[in-house]
VMD Tcl script that draws the C-alpha trace (Angstrom):
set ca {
  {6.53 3.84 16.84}
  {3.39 1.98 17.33}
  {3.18 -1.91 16.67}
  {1.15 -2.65 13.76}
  {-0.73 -6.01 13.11}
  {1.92 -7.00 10.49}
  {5.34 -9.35 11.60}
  {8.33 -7.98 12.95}
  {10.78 -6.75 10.74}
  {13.95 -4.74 11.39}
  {13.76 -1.37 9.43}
  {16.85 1.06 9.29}
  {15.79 4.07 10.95}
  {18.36 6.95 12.06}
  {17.45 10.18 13.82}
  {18.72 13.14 12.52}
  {18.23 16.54 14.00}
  {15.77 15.14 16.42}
  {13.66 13.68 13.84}
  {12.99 10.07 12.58}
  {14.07 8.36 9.14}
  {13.49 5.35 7.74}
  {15.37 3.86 4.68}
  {12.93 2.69 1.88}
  {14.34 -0.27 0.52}
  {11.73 0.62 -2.89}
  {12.90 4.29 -3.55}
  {16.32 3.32 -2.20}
  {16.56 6.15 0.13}
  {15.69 7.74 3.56}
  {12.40 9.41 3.89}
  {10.73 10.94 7.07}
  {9.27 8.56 9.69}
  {5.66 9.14 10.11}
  {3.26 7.66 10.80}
  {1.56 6.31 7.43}
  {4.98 5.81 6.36}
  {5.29 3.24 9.26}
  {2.45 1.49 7.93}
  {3.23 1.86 4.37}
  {6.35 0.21 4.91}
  {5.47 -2.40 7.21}
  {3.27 -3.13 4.45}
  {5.84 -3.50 1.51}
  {8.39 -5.53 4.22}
  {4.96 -7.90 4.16}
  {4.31 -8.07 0.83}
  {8.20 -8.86 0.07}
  {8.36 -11.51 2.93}
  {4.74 -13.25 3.52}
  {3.74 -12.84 0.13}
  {6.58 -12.91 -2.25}
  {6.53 -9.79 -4.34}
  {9.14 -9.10 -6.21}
  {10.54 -5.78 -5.33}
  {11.34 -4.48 -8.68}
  {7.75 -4.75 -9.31}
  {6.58 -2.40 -6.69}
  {6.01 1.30 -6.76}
  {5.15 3.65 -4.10}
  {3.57 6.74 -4.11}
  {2.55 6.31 -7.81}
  {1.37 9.07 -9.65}
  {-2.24 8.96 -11.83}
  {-4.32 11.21 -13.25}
  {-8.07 11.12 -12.33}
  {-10.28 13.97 -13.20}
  {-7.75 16.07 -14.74}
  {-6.28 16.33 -10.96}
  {-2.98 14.52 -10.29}
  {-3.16 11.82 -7.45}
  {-1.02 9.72 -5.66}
  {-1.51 5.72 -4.74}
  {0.70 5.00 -2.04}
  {1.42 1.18 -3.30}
  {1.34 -0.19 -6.46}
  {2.63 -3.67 -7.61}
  {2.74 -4.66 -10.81}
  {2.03 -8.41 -12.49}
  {4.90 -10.27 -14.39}
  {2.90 -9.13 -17.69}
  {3.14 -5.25 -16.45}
  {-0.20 -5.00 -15.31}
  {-1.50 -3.57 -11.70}
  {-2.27 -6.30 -9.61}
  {-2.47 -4.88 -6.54}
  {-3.09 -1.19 -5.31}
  {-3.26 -0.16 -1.75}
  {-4.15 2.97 0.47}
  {-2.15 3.29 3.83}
  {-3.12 5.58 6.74}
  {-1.75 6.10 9.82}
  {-2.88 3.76 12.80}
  {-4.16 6.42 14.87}
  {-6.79 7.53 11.73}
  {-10.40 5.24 11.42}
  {-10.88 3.60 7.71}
  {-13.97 5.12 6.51}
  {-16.11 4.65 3.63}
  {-14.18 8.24 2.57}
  {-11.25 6.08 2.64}
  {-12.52 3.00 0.67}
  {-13.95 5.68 -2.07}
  {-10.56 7.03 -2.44}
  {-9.12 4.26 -3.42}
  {-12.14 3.18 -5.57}
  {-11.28 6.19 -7.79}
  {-7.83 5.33 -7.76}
  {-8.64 1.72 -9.14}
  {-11.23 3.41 -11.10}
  {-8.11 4.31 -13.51}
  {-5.67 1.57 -12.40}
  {-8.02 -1.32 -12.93}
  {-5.76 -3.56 -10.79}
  {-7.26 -6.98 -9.45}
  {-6.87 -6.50 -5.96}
  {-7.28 -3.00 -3.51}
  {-6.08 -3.14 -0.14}
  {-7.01 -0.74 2.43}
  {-5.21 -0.34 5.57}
  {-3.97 1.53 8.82}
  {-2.04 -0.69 9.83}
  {-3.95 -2.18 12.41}
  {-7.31 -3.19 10.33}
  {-6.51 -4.59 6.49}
  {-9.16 -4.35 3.79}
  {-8.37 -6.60 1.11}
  {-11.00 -7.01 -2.07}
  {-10.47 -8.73 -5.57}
  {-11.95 -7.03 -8.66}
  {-14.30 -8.07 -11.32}
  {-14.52 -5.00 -13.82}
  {-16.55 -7.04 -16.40}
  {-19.22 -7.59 -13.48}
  {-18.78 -4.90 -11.21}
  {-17.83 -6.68 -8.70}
  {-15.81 -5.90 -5.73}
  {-14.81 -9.62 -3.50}
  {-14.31 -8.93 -0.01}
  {-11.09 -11.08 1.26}
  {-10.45 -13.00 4.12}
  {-6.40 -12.36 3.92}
  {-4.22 -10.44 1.67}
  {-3.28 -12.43 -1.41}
  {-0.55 -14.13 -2.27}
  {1.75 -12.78 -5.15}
  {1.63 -15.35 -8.42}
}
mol new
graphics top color blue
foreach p $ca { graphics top sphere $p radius 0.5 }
foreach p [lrange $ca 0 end-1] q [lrange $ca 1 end] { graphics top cylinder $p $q radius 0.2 }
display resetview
């Protein structure tokens, strides 16, 4: 698989019938390699180890409802209080973040309301704090650390 712009970190992957599985340590078991779930789970490994997230306080592929249509978010992590701090939108590496890609996960944090969205493929990382009582969305310099 491609290297990402995220540490190293030494995944269990098997091949089984001539295609690729990784174990995910969240939903504690294998699921098919591809490529956004290469990125998605470089990006848990990084918020576990560079940021210190707990693990029990991480979801993936969380469902929501938003316009009566059921959606997905493909990270969520919770606070200590139970509330969504962070919520974040992997692609693959190969596909360009676009302003499509931003609004998605704008409606998503439309109903999650966490404080920080994170947008990435892997290679580029979009990281923005939220204001909701201003409207405000903070561009970041680096992904936040967990507190």
């Amino acid at each position: 698989m491609q290297k990402l712009n995220f540490p190293y970190y030494n995944f269990d992957i098997t091949n089984d019938s001539g295609k690729l599985w990784i174990f995910d340590r969240i939903r504690k078991k294998k699921v098919v390699l591809t490529p956004e779930e290469w990125v998605r789970q470089h990006l848990v490994h990084f918020l576990i180890h560079e940021r210190n997230c707990p693990k029990s306080l991480i979801r993936i592929e969380y469902s929501l409802h938003f316009n009566s249509m059921m959606r997905r978010a493909d990270i969520l992590v919770f606070s200590r209080e139970g509330h969504h701090w962070m919520v974040a939108e992997c692609k693959a590496p190969d596909v360009k973040l676009t302003e499509e890609s931003a609004m998605q996960l704008a409606r998503y944090n439309a109903v999650l309301r966490a404080e920080y969205i994170l947008l990435t493929n892997g290679l580029s990382h979009y990281c923005f704090q939220t204001d909701f009582s201003k409207g405000l969305l903070t561009p970041l310099k680096d992904i936040p650390f967990y507190t």
